[in-house]
VONU-260727 format. One record per residue: x negated, y negated, z of N, C-alpha, C in turn. Coordinates in steps of 0.2 Angstrom, whole numbers. Atoms other than C-alpha are relative to their C-alpha. Layout:
<nodes>
n_x n_y n_z ca_x ca_y ca_z c_x c_y c_z
X Y Z X Y Z X Y Z
...
</nodes>
This chain:
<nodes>
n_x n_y n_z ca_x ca_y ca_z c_x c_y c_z
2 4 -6 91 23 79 -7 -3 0
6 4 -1 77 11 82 -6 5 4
5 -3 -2 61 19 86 -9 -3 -2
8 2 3 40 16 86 -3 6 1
7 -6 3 25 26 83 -6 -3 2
6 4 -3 8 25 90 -4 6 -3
6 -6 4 -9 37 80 -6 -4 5
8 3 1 -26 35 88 -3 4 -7
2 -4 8 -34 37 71 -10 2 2
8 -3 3 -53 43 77 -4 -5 -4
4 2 4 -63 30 71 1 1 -9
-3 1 9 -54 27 54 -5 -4 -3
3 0 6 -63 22 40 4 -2 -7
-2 -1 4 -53 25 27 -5 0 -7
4 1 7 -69 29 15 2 8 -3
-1 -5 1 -64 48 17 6 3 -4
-7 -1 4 -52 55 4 4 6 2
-4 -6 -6 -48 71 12 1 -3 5
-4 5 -7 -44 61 29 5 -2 -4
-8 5 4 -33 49 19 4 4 -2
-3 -7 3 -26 64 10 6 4 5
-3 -4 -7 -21 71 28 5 -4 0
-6 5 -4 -14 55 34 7 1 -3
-6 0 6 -3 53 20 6 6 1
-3 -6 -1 3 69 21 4 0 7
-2 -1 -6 7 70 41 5 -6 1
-7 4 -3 16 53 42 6 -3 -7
-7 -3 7 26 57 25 5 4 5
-4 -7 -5 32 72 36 2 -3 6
-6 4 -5 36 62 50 4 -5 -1
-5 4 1 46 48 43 7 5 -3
-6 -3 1 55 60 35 5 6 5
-5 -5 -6 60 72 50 3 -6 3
-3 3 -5 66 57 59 7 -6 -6
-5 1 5 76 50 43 0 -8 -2
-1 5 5 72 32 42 -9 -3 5
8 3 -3 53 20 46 1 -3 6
2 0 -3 48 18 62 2 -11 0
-2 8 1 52 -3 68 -4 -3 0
6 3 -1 35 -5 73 -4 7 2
5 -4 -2 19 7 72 -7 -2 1
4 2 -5 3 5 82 -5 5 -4
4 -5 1 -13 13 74 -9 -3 3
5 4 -5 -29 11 86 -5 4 0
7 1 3 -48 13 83 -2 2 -7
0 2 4 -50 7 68 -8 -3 -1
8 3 -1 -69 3 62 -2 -3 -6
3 1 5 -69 -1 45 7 -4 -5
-5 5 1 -58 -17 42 3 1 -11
-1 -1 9 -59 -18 20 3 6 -2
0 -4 8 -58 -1 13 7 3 7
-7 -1 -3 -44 4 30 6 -3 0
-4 3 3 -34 -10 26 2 1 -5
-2 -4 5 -33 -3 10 5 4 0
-4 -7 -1 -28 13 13 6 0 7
-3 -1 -6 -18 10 29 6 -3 -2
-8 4 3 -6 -3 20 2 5 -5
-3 -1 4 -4 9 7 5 6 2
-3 -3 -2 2 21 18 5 -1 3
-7 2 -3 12 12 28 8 0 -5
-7 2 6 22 6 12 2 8 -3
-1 -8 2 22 23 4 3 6 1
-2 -6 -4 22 37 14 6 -3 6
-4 4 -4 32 26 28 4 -5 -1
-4 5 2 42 13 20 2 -5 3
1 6 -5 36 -1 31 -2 -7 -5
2 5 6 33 -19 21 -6 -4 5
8 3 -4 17 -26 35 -2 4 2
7 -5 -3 1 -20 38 -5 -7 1
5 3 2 -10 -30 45 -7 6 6
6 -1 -6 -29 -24 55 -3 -6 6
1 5 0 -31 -34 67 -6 2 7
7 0 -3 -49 -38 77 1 1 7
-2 3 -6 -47 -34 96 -6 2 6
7 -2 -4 -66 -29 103 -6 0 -7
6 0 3 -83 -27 97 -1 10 2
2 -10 -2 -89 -7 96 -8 -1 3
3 0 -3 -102 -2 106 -7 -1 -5
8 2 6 -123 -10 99 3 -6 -5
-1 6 6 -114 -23 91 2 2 -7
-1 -3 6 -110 -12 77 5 -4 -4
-5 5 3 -95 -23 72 7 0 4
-8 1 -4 -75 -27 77 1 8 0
-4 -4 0 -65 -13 81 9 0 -2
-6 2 1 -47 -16 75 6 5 1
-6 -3 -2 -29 -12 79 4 -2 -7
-5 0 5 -18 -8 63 7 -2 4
-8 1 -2 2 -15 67 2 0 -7
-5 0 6 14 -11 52 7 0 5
-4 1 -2 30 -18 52 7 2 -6
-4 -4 3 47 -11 46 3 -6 -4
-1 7 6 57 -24 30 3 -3 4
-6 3 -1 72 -25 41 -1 -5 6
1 3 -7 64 -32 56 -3 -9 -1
4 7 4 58 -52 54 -5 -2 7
5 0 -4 41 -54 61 0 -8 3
1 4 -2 42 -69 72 -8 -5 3
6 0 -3 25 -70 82 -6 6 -3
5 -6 1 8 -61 79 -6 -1 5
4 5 -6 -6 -63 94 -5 8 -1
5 -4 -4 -18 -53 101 -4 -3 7
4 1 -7 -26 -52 120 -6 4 0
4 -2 -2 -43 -50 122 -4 2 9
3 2 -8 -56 -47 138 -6 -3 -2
7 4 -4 -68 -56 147 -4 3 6
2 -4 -9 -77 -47 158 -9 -2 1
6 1 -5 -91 -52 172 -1 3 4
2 -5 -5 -97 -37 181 7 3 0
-6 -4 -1 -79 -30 189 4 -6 0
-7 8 1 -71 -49 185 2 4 -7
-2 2 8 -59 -46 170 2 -4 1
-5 4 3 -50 -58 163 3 1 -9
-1 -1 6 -41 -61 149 2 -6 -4
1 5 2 -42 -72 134 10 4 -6
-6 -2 4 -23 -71 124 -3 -9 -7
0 3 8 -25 -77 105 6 0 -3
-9 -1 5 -8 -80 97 -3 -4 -5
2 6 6 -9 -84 78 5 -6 1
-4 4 1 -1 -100 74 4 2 -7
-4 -2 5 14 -94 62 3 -6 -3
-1 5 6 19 -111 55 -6 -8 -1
4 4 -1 8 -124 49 2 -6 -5
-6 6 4 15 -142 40 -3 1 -5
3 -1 6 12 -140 21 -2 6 -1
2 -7 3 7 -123 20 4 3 -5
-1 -6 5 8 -113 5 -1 7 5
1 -5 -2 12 -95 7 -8 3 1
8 -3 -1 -6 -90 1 -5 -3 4
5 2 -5 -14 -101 11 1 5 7
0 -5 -9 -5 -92 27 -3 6 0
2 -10 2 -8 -75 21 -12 0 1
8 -1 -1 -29 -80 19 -1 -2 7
-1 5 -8 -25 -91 38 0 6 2
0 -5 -4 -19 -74 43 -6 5 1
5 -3 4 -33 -63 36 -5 -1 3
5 4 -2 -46 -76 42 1 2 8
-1 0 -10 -39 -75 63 -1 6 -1
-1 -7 -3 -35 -58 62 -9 4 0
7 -4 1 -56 -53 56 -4 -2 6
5 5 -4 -63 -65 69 3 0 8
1 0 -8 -64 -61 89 1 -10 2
2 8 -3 -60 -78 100 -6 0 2
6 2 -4 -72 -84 108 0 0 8
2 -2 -6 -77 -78 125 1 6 1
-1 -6 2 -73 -61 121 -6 3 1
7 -5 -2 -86 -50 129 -2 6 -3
2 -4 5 -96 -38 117 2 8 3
-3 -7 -2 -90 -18 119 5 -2 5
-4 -2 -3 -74 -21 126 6 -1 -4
-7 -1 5 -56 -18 118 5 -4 1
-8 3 -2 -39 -28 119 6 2 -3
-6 -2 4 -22 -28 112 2 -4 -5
-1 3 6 -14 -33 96 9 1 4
-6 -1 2 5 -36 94 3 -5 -4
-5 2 5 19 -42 85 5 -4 6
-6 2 -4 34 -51 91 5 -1 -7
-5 -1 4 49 -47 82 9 -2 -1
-9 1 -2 69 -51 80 3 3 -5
-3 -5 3 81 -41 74 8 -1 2
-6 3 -1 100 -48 73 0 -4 7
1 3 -5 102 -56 92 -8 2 6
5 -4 -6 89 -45 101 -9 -1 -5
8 2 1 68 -49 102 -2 5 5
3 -4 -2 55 -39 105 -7 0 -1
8 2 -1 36 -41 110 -3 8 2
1 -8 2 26 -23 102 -8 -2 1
4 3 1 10 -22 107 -6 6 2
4 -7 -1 -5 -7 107 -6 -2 1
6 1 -6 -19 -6 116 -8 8 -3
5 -6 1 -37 8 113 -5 -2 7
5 0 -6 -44 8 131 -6 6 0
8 -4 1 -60 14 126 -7 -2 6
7 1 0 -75 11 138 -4 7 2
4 -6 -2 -89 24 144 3 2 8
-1 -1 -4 -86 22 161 8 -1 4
-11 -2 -2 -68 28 171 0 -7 3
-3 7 -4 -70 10 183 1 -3 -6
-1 5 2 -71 0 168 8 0 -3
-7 -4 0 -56 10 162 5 -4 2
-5 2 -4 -45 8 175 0 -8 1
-1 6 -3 -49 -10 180 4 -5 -7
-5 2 7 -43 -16 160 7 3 0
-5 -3 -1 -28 -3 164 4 -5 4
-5 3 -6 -23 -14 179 2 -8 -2
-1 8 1 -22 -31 168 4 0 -5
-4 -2 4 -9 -23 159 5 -3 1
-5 6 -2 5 -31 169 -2 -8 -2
1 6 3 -3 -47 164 -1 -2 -7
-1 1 7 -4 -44 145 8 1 -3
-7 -3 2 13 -38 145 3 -7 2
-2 6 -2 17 -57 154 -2 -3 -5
1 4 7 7 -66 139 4 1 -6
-3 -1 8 17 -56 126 8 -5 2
-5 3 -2 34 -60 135 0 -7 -1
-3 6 0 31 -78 135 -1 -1 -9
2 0 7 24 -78 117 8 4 -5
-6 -3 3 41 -67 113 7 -7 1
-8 3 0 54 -80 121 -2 -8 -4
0 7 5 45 -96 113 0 0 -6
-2 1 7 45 -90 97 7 2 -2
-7 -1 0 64 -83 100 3 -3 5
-4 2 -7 71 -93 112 6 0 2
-7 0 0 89 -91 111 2 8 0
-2 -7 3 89 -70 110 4 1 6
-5 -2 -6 103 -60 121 -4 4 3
3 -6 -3 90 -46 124 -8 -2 -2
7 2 2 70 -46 126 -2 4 3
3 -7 -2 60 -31 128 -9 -1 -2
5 2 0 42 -31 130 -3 8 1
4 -6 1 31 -14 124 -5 2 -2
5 -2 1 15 -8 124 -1 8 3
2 -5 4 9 8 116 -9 0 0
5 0 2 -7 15 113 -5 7 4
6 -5 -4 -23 27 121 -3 -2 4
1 4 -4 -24 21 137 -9 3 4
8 -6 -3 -39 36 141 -2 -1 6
2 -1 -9 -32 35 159 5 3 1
-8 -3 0 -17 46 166 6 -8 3
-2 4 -2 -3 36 167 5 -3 8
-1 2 -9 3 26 183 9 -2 -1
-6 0 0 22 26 187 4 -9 -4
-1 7 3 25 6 188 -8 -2 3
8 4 -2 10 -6 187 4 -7 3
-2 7 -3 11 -24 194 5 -1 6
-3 1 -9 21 -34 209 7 0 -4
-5 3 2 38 -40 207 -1 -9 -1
0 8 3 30 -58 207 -3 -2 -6
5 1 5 17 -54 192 5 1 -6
-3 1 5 31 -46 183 -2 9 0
4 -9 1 31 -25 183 1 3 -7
-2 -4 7 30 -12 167 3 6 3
-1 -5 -1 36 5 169 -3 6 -7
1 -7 4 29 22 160 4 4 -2
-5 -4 2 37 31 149 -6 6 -4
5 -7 2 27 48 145 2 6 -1
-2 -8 -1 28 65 140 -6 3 -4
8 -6 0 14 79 137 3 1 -10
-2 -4 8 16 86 117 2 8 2
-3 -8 -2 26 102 120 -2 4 -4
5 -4 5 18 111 102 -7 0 -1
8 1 0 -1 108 106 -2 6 -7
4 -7 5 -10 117 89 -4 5 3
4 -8 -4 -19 133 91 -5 -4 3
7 0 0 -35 129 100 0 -8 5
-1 6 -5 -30 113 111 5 1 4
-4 -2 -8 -23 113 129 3 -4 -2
-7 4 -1 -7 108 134 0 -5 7
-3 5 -6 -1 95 146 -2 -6 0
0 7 1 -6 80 138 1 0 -7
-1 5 8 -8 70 121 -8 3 -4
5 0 4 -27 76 117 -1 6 0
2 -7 3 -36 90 109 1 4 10
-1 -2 -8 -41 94 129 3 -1 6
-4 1 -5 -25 91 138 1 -7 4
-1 6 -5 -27 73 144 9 -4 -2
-6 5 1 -10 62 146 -2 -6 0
2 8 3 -18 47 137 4 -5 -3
-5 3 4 -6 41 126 9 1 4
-3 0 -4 9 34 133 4 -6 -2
-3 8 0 21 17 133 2 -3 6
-5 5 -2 26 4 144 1 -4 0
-6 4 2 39 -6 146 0 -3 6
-3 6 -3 47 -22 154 6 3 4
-6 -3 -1 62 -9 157 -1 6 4
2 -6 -6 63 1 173 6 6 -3
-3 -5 1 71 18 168 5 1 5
-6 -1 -5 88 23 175 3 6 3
-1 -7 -2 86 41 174 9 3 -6
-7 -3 6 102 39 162 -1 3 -6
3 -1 6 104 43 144 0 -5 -5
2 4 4 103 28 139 -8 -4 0
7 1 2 85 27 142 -5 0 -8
4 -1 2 72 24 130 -3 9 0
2 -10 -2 67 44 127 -8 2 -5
8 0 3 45 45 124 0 8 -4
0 -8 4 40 61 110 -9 0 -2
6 -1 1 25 67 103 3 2 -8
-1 -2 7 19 71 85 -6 3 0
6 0 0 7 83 85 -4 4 -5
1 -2 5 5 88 68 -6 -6 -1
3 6 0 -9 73 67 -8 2 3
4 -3 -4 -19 81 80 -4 7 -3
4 -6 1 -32 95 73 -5 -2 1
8 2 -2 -49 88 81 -4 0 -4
5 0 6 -57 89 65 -1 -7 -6
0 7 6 -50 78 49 3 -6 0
-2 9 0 -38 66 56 -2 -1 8
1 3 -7 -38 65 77 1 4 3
-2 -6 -6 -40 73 94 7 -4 5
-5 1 -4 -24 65 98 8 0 -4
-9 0 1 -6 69 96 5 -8 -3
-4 4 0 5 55 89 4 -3 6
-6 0 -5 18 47 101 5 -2 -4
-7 4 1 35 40 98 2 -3 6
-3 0 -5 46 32 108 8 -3 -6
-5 0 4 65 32 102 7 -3 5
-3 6 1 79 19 104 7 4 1
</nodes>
């Protein structure tokens, strides 16, 4: 059955050989207990664009048997240090229609939001041209994009009749307001994806719209009105936490940070969408103080 995956990778790098060493290892072992790759995985704070993209694709391909990887740029880290990026890998079977990302803008307690979609065909293009086109947007923040703040990346996908807009988030700031007020513009990045999902598919029978990620706020049942367009959560605690981290969330010390939602209000049945954890990932030390998530199909 169709499924995703979401790591906050810690400030990845990939210059570390023992880290990478781990990773490899941890999401080898999860591809294989669930028996086929993941449709789309999510891997969020990412800090070292080159030698990450490196190592991330190789793992995706490798240990995951995903055929895209891309890093793609969705904030500035904190002092201007440089981008921070959201890794998205994508599975062979699925055919990547759209790729975007939504930025912020923030003026005191104004957000706003800046939504970037690549342009995926262009007249006369060679493939290598795209590929350096894609390369190029993905390293480079828009423009208005206010310095230490986070966005989302995603993909838009189609897969026989049915479309889907995937898209992960690292809500990282210092302070809990700033947090929360990017938390609450969630319903309207989930409305950017959607339209960017049904223009590049326009004819599909079904269209779902999901975002993943560390939200590093507990999560809220349903966000938005019925005129903006509402998401629903889907959440669960890691029920195996390792020796030495509390239970009742996704991080080393118990918080329910990590989580999904979706365009799809829950029915309580069993045909729901059903959220998991991976928390072989999670050891505070070489790879992250957060547990994997899933969500399975």
């Amino acid at each position: 059955m169709p499924w995703l995956f979401h790591q906050n990778m810690r400030r990845f790098g990939g210059g570390a050989a023992a880290r990478n060493q781990a990773y490899q290892t941890a999401f080898q072992n999860l591809v294989t207990a669930a028996g086929s790759a993941p449709s789309v995985a999510g891997f969020t704070e990412i800090v070292n664009n080159i030698a990450a993209q490196q190592v991330m694709s190789g793992i995706t391909a490798n240990q995951m048997g995903m055929g895209f990887y891309l890093n793609v740029a969705i904030g500035q880290t904190a002092l201007a240090n440089g981008p921070e990026y959201i890794g998205v890998a994508v599975q062979n079977a699925a055919t990547i229609t759209g790729i975007g990302r939504i930025t912020i803008h923030a003026d005191g307690l104004d957000v706003g939001l800046i939504h970037d979609p690549f342009t995926m065909q262009v007249a006369n293009e060679t493939q290598q041209q795209r590929t350096m086109r894609l390369q190029t947007w993905s390293n480079n923040l828009p423009g208005g994009t206010t310095p230490d703040t986070r966005g989302l990346a995603y993909v838009v996908i189609a897969n026989g009749n049915s479309a889907a807009a995937v898209g992960f988030m690292h809500n990282m700031y210092t302070f809990e307001e700033a947090r929360a007020l990017t938390a609450g513009k969630l319903p309207g990045m989930a409305r950017f994806m959607r339209q960017a999902m049904v223009t590049a598919v326009p004819n599909a029978a079904s269209y779902l719209t999901v975002i993943g990620g560390d939200f590093n706020v507990a999560p809220i049942e349903v966000r938005g009105t019925a005129r903006q367009g509402r998401i629903f959560a889907y959440d669960t605690p890691c029920l195996n936490p390792p020796p030495g981290a509390m239970a009742g969330g996704t991080t080393w010390f118990g918080n329910l940070y990590d989580y999904w939602y979706l365009d799809l209000q829950p029915t309580g049945g069993g045909g729901d969408p059903v959220p998991g954890t991976y928390p072989d990932t999670m050891d505070n030390d070489l790879m992250s103080d957060h547990c994997g998530i899933t969500l399975q199909f």
